[in-house]
matplotlib code that plots the C-alpha trace (Angstrom):
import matplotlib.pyplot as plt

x = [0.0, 3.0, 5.6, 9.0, 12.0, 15.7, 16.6, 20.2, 21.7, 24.9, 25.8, 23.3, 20.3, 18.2, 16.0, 13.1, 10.0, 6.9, 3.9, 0.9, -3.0, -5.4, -8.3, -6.9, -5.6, -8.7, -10.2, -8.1, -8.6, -12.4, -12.1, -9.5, -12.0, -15.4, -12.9, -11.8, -15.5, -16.9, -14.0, -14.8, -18.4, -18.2, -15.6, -18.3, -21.2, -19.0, -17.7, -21.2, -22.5, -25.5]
y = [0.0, 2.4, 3.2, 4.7, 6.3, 6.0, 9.7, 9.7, 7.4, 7.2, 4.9, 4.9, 6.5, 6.5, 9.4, 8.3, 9.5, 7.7, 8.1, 6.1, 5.9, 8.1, 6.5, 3.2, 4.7, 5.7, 2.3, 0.5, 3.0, 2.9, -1.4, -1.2, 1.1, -1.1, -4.1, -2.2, -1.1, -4.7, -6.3, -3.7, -4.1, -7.6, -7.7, -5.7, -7.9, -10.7, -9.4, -8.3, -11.9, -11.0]
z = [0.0, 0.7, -2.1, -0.6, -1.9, -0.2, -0.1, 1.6, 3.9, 6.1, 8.5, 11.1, 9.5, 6.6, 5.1, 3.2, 1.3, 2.0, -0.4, -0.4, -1.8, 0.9, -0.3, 0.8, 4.1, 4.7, 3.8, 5.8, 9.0, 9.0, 9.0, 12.0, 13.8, 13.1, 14.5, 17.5, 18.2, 17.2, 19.7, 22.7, 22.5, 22.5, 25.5, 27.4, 26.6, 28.1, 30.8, 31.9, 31.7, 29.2]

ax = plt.figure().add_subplot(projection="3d")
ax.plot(x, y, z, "-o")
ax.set_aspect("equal")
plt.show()
């Protein structure tokens, strides 16, 4: 998902450019949340014993 371009380098550090797609970021983000959500909501209704 992310394209990246070695800029300089020396020997302990790199410098990079990191592009990638928004609309995928954005895809992706909105999933993690519904799973976090989903996972929370479901601890809850567990750990309440309903």
């Amino acid at each position: 998902m992310l394209r990246y371009e070695l800029v300089s380098q020396d020997d302990e550090t790199a410098l990079t450019r990191i592009t990638g797609n928004f609309s995928m970021l954005r895809y992706t983000t909105q999933a993690s949340i519904h799973l976090v959500d989903r996972a929370l909501a479901l601890y809850t209704q567990r750990a309440s014993g309903s």
